[in-house]
N, C-alpha and C positions, 0 to 999 in steps of 0.2 A: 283734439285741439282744445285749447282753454283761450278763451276770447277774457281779457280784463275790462271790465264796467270801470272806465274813468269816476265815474259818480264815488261809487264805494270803495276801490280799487280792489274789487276781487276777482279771482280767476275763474271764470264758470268753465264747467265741461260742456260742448255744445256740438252739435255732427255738424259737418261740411251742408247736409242739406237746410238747414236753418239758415248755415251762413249767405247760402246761395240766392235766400230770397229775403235777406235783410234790405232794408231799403236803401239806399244811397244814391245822391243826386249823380250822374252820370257816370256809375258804375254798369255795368252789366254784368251778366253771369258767367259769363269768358272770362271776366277781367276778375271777380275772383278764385276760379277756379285757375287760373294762371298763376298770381297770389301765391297761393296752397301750394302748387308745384312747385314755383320759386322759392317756398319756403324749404319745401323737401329736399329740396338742389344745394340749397346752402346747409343742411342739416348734414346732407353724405357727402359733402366737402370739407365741412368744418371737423367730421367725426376723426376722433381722436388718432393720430397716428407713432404716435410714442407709446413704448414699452412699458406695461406695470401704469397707466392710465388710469384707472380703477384703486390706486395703492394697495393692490390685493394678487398683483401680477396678470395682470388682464394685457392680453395679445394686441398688437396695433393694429388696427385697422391698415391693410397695403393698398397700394395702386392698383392692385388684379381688382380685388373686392371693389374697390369703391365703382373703378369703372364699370363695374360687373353691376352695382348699386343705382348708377346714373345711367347708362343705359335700360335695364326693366323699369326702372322710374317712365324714362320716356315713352317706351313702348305701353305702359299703362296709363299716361298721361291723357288720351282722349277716350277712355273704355270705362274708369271710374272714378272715386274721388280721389282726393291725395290723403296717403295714408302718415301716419305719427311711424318715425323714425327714429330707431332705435341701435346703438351700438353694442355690442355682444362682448362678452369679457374673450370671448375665442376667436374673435377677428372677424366676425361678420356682421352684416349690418340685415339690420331685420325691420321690415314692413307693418304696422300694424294698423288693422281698422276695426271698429268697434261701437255698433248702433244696438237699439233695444231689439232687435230682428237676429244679433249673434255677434262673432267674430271671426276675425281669418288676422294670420298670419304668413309673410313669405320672407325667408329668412336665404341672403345671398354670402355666398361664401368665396373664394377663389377661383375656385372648380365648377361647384356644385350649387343649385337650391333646395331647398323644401318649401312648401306649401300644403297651408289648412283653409279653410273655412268650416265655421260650424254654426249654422243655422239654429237658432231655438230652435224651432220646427222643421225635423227632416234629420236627414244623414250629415253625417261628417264628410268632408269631399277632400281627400290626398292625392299632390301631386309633389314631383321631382323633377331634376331634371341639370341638365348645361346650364352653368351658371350665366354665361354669355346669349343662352338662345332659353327667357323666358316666357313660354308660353302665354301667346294674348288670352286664352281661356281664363287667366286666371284672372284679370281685370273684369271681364266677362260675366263668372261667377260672384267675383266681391259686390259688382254693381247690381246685378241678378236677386242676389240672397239677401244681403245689408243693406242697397237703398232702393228696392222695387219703387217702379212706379204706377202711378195710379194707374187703373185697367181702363178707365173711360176718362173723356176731354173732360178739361176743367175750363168752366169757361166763368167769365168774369160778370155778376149780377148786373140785369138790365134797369140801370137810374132813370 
């Protein structure tokens, strides 16, 4: 995600979990991580559905895909962050997250998904599957691997 600094007007790279705890007068952490989702929602709605899209002959995006797209959005909408959305020159729309901890990708198609995550530290973890029935594991894993959280309570310094 690229948050724009009004000040400078540039785009910084920034993870979901900074955005999470930016401050804001009667924001909560729901209400941006909802945000994030609605942005993703509007991202595999808006993805391209005309032919040659790309001017390089890149495939449309169809009504299978996208629903196939907005549905595992859903299903991973209370499990991790919301991932950067991307459309595929071969008709599918692909998932992506990416902190200093690694990457994962889940790339939906018609039919079918794939899915990666790769941890700096540790194994690469592959899965597949119905494009219609994506596994909540992998929301699971992205949130697991990419945005651990702290192992002991954080409690706030006594004034």
């Amino acid at each position: 995600m690229n948050i724009t600094n009004t000040f400078f007007s540039v785009a910084v790279p920034i993870d979901c979990a900074t955005v999470y705890f930016m401050p804001a007068k009667g924001v909560t952490l729901a209400g941006y991580a909802f945000a994030e989702f609605e942005a993703a929602r509007n991202a595999i709605k808006g993805a391209f559905a005309q032919p040659n899209w790309d001017g390089y002959g890149a495939l449309p995006i169809g009504d299978e895909t996208r629903k196939n797209a907005l549905g595992a959005l859903g299903a991973l909408e209370n499990l991790t962050c919301a991932p950067e959305i991307t459309q595929n020159p071969n008709g599918t729309v692909s998932f992506e997250w990416e902190t200093n901890r690694g990457y994962g990708q889940l790339e939906i198609g018609r039919t079918r998904y794939s899915f990666y995550v790769g941890p700096h530290k540790g194994s690469l973890f592959l899965d597949n599957g119905d494009a219609g029935d994506v596994n909540h594991a992998v929301g699971l894993l992205v949130d697991a691997l990419l945005y651990p959280k702290p192992s002991h309570p954080i409690t706030a310094p006594n004034r």
